[in-house]
C-alpha positions as CSV (number, residue, x, y, z in Angstrom):
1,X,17.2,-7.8,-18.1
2,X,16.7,-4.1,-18.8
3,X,18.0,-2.4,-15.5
4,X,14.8,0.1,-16.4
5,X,12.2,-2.4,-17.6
6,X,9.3,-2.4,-15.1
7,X,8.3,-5.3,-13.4
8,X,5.6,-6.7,-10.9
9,X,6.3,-6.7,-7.7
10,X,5.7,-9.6,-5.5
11,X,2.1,-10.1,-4.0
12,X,2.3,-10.3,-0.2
13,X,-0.5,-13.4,1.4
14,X,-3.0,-12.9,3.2
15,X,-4.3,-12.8,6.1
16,X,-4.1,-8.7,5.6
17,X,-2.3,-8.0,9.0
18,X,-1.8,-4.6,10.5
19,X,0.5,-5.2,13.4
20,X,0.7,-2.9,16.3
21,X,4.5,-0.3,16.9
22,X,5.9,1.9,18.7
23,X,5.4,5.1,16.9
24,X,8.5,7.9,16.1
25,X,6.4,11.4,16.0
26,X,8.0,14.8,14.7
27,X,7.1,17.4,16.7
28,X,4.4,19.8,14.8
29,X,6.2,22.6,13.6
30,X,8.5,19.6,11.9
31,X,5.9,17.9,10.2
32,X,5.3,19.4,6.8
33,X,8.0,21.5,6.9
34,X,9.5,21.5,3.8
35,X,13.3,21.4,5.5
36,X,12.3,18.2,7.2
37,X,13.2,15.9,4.5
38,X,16.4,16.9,4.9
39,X,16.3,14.8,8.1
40,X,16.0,11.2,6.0
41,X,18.6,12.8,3.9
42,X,22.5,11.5,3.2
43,X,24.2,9.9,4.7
44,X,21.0,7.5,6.0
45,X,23.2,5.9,8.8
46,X,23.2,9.0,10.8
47,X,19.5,9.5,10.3
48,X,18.9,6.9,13.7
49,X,21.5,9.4,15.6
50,X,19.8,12.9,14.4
51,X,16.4,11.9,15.2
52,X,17.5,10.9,18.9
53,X,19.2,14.2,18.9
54,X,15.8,15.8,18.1
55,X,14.5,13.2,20.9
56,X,16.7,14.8,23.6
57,X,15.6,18.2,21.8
58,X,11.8,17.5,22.3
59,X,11.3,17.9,18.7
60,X,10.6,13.8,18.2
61,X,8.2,11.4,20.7
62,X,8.2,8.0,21.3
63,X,5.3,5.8,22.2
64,X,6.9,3.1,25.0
65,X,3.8,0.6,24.0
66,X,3.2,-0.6,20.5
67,X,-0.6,0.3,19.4
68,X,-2.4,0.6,16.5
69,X,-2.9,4.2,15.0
70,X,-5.9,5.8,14.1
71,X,-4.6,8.8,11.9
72,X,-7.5,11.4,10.8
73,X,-6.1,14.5,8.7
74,X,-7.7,17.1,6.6
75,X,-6.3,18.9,3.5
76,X,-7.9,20.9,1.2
77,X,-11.6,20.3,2.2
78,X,-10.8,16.6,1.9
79,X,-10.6,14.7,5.3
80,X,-9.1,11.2,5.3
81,X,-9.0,8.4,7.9
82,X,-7.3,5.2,8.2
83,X,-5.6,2.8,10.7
84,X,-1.9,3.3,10.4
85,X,0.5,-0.2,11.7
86,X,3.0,-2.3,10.8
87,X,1.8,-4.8,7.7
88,X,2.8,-7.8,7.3
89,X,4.9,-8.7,4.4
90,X,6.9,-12.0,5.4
91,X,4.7,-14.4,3.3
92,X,4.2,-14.4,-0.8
93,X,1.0,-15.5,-2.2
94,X,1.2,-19.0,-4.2
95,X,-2.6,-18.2,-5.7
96,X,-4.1,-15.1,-6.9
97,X,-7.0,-15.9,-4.8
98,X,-4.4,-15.7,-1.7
99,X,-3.3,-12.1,-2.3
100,X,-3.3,-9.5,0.5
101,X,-1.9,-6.6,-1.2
102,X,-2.9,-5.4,-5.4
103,X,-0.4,-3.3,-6.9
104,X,-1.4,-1.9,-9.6
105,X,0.9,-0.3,-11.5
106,X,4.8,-2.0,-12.1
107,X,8.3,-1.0,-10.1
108,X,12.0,-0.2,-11.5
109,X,13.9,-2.7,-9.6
110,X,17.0,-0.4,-9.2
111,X,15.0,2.0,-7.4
112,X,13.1,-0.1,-5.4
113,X,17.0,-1.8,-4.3
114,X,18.1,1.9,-3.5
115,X,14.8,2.6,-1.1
116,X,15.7,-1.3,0.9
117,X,19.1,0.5,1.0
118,X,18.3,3.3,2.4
119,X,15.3,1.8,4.8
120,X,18.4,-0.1,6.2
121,X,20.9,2.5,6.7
122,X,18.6,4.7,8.2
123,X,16.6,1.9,10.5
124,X,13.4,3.2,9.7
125,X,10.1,3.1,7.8
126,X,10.3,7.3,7.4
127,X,6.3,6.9,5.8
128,X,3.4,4.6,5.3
129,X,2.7,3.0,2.3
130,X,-1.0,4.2,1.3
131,X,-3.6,1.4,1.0
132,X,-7.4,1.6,0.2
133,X,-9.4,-1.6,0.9
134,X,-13.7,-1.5,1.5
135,X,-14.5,-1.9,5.2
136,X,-16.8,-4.2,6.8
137,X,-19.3,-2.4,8.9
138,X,-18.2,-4.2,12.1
139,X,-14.7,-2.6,11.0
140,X,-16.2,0.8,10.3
141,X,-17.8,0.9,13.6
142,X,-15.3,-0.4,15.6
143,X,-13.3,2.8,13.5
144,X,-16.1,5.4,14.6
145,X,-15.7,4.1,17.8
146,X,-11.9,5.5,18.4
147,X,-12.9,8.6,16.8
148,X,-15.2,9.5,18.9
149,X,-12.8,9.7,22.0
150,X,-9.9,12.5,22.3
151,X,-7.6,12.3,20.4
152,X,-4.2,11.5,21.7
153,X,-2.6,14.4,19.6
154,X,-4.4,16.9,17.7
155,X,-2.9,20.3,15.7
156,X,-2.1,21.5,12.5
157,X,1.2,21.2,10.7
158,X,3.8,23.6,9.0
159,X,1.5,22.9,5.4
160,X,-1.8,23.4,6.8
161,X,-2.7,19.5,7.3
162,X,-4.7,19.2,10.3
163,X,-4.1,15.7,11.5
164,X,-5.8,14.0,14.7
165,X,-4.2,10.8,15.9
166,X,-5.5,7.8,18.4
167,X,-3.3,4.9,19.5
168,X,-5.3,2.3,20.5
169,X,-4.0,-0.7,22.3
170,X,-7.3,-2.1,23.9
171,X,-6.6,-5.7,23.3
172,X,-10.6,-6.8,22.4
173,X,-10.5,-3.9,19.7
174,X,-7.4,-4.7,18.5
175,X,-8.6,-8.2,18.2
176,X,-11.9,-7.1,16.3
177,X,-9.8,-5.0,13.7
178,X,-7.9,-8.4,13.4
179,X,-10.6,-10.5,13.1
180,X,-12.2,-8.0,10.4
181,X,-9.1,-7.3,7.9
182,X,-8.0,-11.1,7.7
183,X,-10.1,-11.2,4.5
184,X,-9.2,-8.1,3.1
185,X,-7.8,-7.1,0.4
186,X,-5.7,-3.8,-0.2
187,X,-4.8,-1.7,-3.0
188,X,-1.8,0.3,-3.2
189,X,-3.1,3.4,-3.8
190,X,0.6,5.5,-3.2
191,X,3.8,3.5,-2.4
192,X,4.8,0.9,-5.0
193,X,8.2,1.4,-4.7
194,X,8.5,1.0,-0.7
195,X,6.1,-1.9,-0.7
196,X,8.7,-3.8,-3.3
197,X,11.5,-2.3,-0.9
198,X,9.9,-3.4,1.8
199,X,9.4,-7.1,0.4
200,X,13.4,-6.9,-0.6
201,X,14.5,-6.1,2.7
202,X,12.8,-8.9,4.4
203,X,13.8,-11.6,2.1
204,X,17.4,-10.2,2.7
205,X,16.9,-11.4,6.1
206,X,14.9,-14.4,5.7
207,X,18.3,-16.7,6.2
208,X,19.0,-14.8,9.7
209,X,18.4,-17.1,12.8
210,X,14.5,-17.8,13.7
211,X,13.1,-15.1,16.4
212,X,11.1,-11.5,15.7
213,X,12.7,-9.7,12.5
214,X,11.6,-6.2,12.4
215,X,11.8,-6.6,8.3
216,X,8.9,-9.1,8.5
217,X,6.9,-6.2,8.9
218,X,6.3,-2.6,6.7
219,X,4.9,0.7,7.8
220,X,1.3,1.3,5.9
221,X,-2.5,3.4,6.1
222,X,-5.1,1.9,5.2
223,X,-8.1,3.6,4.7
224,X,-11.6,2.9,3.8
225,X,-13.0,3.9,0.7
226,X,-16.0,3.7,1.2
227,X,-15.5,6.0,4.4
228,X,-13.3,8.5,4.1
229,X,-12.3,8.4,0.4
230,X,-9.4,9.2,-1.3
231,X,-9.9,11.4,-4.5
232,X,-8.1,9.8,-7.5
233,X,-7.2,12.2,-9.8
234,X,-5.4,11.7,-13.8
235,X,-2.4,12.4,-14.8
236,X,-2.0,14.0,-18.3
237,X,0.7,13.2,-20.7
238,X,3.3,15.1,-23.2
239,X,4.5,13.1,-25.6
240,X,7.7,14.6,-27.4
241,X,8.5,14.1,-31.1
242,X,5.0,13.6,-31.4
243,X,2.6,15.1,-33.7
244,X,-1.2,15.8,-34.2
245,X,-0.7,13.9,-37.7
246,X,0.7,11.1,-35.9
247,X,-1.9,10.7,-33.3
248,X,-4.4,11.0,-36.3
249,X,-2.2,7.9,-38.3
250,X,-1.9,6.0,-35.1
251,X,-5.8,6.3,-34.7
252,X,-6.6,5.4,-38.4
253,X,-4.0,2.8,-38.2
254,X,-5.9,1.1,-35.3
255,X,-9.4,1.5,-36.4
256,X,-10.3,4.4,-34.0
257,X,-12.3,7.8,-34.6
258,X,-10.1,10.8,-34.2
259,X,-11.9,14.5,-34.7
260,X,-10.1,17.5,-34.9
261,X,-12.9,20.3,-32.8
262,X,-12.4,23.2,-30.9
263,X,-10.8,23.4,-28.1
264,X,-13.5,23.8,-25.8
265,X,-15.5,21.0,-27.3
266,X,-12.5,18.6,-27.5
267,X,-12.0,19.1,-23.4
268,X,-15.4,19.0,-22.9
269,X,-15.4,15.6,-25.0
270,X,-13.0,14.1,-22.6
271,X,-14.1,10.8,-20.6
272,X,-13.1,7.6,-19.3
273,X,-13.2,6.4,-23.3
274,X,-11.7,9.3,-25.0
275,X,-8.5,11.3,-25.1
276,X,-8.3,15.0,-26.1
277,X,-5.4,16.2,-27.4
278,X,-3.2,19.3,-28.2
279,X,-0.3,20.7,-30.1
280,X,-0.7,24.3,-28.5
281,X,-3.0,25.0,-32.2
282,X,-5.1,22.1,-33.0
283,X,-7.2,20.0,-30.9
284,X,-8.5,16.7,-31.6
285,X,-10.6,14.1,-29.4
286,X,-9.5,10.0,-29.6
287,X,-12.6,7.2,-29.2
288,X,-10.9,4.4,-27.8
289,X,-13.3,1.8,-28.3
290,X,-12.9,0.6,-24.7
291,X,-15.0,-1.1,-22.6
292,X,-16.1,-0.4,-18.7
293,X,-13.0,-3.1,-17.7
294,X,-10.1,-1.3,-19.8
295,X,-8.8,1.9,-18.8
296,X,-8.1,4.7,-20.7
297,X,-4.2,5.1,-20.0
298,X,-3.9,1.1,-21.1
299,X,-5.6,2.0,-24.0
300,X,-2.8,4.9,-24.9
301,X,0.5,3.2,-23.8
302,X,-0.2,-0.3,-25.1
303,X,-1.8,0.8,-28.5
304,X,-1.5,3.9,-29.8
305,X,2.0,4.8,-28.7
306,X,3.3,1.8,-30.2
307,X,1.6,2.5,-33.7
308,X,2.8,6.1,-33.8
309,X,5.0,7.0,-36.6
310,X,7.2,9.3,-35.0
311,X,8.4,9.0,-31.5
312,X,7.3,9.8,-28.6
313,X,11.0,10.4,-27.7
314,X,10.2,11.1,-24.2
315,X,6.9,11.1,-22.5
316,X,6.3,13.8,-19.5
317,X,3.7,13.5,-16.8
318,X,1.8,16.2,-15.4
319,X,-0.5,16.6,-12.0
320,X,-2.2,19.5,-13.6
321,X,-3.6,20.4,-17.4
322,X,-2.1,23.7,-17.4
323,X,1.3,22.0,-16.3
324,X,0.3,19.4,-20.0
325,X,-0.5,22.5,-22.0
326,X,2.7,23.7,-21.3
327,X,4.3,21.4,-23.0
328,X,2.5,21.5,-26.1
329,X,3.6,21.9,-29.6
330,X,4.0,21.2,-33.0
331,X,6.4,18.1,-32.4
332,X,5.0,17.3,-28.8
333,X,1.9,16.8,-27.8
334,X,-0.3,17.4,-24.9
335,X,-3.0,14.6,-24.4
336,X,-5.1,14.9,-21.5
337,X,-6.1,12.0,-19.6
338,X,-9.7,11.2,-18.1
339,X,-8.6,9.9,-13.7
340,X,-9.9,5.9,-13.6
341,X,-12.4,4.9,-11.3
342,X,-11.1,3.2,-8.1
343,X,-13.6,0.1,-9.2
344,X,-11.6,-0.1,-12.2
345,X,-7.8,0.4,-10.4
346,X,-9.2,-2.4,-8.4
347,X,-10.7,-4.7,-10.9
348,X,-7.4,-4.0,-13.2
349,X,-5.2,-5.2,-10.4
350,X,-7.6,-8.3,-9.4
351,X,-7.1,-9.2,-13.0
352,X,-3.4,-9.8,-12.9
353,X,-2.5,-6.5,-15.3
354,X,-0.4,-3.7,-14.2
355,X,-1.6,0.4,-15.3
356,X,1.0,1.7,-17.0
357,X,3.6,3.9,-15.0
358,X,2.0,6.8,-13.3
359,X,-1.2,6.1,-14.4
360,X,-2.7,7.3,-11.0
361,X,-2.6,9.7,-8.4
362,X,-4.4,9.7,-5.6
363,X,-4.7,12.8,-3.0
364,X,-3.9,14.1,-0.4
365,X,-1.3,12.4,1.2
366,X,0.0,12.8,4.6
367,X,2.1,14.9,5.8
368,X,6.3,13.3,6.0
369,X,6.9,12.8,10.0
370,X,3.5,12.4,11.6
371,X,4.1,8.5,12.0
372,X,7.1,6.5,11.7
373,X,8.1,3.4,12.3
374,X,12.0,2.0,13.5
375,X,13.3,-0.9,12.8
376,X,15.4,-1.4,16.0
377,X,11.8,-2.0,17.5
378,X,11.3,-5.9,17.0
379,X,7.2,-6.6,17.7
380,X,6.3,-10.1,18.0
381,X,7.1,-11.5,15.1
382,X,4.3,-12.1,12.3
383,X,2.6,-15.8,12.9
């Protein structure tokens, strides 16, 4: 098999379970400092050692009790909530219909070995997985609920996230969040490649004798987005060796209306059915044809790039359009990309198809080293 083929990760059962840990903290003025990732650096066995040495230092805490985490932080003008545990991951799902956890877009299994690797050098879940689900009202009470007490730890970090944290250990509201997210389901909205690392490193351990395995279990968020929502934002393409003429070729080719306009008219054209694109010169806007259950970035990878007559010999993603226009020229083109709805993310992945890779990006994230999770803790093991 093609070492850099993409593939679909495993889909993890349900019940969705968020398990209760003992949470690793960074000490504020480490969290979102850009020198902290140096800490999960090389070589990852020491990582365990260097963070006990911050321990002795003061610059890491360590909850004694397991709980569940209420983690609230604000970026931007965007403030974003979700309960932060230990998900279960030590059962596959036979059936679609007994999926847990939607991932949505494929994983390099090289890379996705590398990250189990390093999770078990270094001991640790360094970072939650990011998942969205819809929250039942009983959920999104018992939610508002935590909030409204003090927070156990409250302040801003080296970037400017303000983050407000509850661990909540109550044993009826843990039981109620239980109860509430057994019929979940999650999508992955950040995280695809530590989910399938965290699915590789506990079926490397599935032959170890019976008892609690701390690899049954993978640090995740899950927020509600219908409460606190995550913004999903596109991410534009440039696709090199490419051409306006071929996009035009590819477009005839397939049946689909290309216009060459202005360039403020092609950007304002832009929409979850059409593509604008650039060379730096010319613009032209691309009707897809789709409908309301086909997104835009399957549209591009799976039909016109394949009927292009020249390249792309490399395809470059960007977070921004001025990053994409960047790029553009005669033999590379910048096509800007209209974000997908989460509806759509969500119907795409309940319908068995993956988005292309990095068709998504959704923001903000938290900060590295305001919750992490060690695997030399061993909760009760998943039932």
């Amino acid at each position: 098999m093609d070492a850099t083929a993409l593939v679909t990760p495993p889909y993890v059962a349900g019940p969705l379970r968020l398990e209760p840990f003992p949470a690793l903290m960074l000490a504020p003025a480490r969290v979102g400092n850009p020198t902290t990732g140096r800490a999960f650096a090389r070589p990852y066995k020491d990582v365990s050692a260097r963070l006990l040495r911050w321990q002795a230092r003061g610059l890491v805490t360590a909850d004694a009790e397991p709980a569940l985490y209420l983690h609230e932080y604000s970026s931007n003008g965007m403030t974003v909530r979700g309960l932060v545990g230990a998900l279960d991951v030590s059962h596959r799902a036979a059936h679609a219909a007994d999926r847990a956890v939607l991932p949505h877009e494929g994983i390099h299994p090289v890379q996705a070995d590398e990250l189990a690797d390093r999770m078990d050098e270094m001991q640790l879940n360094p970072a939650p997985i990011l998942l969205v689900h819809q929250g039942s009202p009983r959920l999104r009470e018992a939610v508002a609920d935590i909030a409204r007490r003090d927070p156990d730890h409250a302040y801003t970090d080296r970037g400017g996230q303000e983050h407000r944290i509850w661990a909540e250990r109550t044993p009826e509201t843990l039981a109620l969040i239980a109860a509430e997210l057994a019929e979940s389901k999650a999508l992955i909205a950040d995280g695809h490649h530590r989910y399938a690392a965290y699915l590789r490193l506990q079926r490397r351990r599935v032959g170890e004798p019976a008892g609690p395995r701390p690899t049954d279990l993978g640090l995740a968020m899950l927020v509600d987005q219908t409460d606190t929502p995550l913004f999903l934002g596109p991410i534009h393409r440039t696709l090199s060796g490419t051409s306006l003429d071929d996009l035009r070729d590819a477009a005839e080719t397939l049946g689909l209306e290309y216009a060459e306009q202005p360039q403020a008219d092609a950007v304002h054209a832009l929409s979850a059915a059409r593509l604008a694109a650039t060379d730096g010169e010319r613009w032209a806007v691309v009707d897809l044809g789709i409908d309301a259950d086909e997104a835009a970035v399957e549209a591009l990878h799976h039909r016109i790039v394949p009927a292009l007559p020249h390249g792309p010999a490399a395809i470059a993603y960007h977070h921004t359009v001025d990053d994409a226009l960047g790029g553009a020229r005669p033999d590379a083109i910048a096509v800007l990309m209209p974000a997908p709805s989460v509806d759509l993310v969500i119907r795409v992945a309940e319908a068995d198809r993956l988005l292309p890779e990095k068709a998504t990006s959704f923001q903000p994230k938290p900060s590295l080293g305001v919750l992490i999770r060690s695997l030399r803790d061993a909760p009760d093991a998943p039932s």
